[in-house]
N, C-alpha and C positions, 0 to 999 in steps of 0.2 A: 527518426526519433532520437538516437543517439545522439546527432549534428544539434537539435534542442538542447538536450541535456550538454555539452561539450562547452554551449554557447552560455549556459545558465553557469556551470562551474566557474567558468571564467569572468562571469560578471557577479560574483560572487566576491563580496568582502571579504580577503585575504585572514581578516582574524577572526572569519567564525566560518572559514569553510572544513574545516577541520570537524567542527559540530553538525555540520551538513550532511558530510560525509560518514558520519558515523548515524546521523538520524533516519537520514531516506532508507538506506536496505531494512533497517526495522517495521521503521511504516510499510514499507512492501511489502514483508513477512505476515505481519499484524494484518492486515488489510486478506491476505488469500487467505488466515487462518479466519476472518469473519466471515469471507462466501462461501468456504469451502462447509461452513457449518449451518451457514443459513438458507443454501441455495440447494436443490435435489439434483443427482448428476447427470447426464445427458445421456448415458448409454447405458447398458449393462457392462460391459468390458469396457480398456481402458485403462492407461499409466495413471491415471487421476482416479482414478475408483479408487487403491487401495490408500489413498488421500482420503478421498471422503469417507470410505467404510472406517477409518481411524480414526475421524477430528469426532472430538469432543469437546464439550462447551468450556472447558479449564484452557482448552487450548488457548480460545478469544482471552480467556482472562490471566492466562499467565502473558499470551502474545502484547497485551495491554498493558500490564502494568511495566514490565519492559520496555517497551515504547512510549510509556508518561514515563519514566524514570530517565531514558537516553533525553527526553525530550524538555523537561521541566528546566534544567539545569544552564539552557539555550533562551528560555523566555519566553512571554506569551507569544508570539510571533509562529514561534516552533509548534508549538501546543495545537494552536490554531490551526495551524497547518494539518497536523494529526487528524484532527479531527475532521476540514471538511476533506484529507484524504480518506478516510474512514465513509462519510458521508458519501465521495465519488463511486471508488469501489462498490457499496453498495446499490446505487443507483445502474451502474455498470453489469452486477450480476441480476439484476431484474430485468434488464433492458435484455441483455442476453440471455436470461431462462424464456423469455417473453416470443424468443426469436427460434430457441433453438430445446427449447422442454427442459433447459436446465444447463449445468455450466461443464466442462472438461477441462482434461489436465493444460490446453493448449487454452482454453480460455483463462484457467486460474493464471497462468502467466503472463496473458496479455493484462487482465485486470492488474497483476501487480507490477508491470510495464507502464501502464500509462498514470498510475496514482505515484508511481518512483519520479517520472517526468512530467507529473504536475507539483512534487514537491521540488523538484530542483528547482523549477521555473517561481514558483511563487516565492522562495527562500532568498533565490537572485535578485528578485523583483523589490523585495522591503527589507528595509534597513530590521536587524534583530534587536528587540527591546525586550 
């Protein structure tokens, strides 16, 4: 997954990778604090419990407007992206509560693992307008 992302930096337009880079860890963050709030946890115990036992719904909306704010300033392109990372993630913690009764510390980070590496890739992919 890295060797994607490595491949996506680089094919990245030198004058908005800088914007990228500051966008994707947000979308990351943004995106675990939406599962960690929408999703029930998978165990009783658990590094990821005292995660879930703490998110609260300000979380999403402060992790939000922080991530439209890094993001607006880059163009709809960026924005877009947000959102269907937003979109991913969610389909991701369903697909995995679906699998497993619900999501863990070790999934919250695969989820914000492959919505990072689907923003790098989509950002590489189209020129920012």
């Amino acid at each position: 997954m890295y060797s994607l992302r490595l491949l996506a930096v680089v094919s990245t337009v030198p004058d908005v990778r800088m914007g990228v880079f500051l966008f994707v860890p947000v979308l990351g963050r943004f995106t675990m604090a939406l599962v960690l709030r929408g999703y029930p946890y998978a165990r009783e115990v658990g590094a990821g419990n005292a995660f879930k036992t703490g998110a609260r719904w300000w979380h999403i909306v402060v992790a939000g407007t922080i991530a439209t704010s890094v993001a607006v300033p880059f163009g709809t392109m960026v924005v877009a992206t947000g959102v269907l990372g937003g979109v991913l993630a969610w389909f991701l913690g369903r697909w995995i509560t679906s699998r497993l009764g619900g999501l863990t510390g070790d999934t919250y980070g695969f989820i914000c693992e492959v919505v990072e590496t689907f923003a790098f890739v989509a950002l590489s992919a189209t020129p920012l307008v």
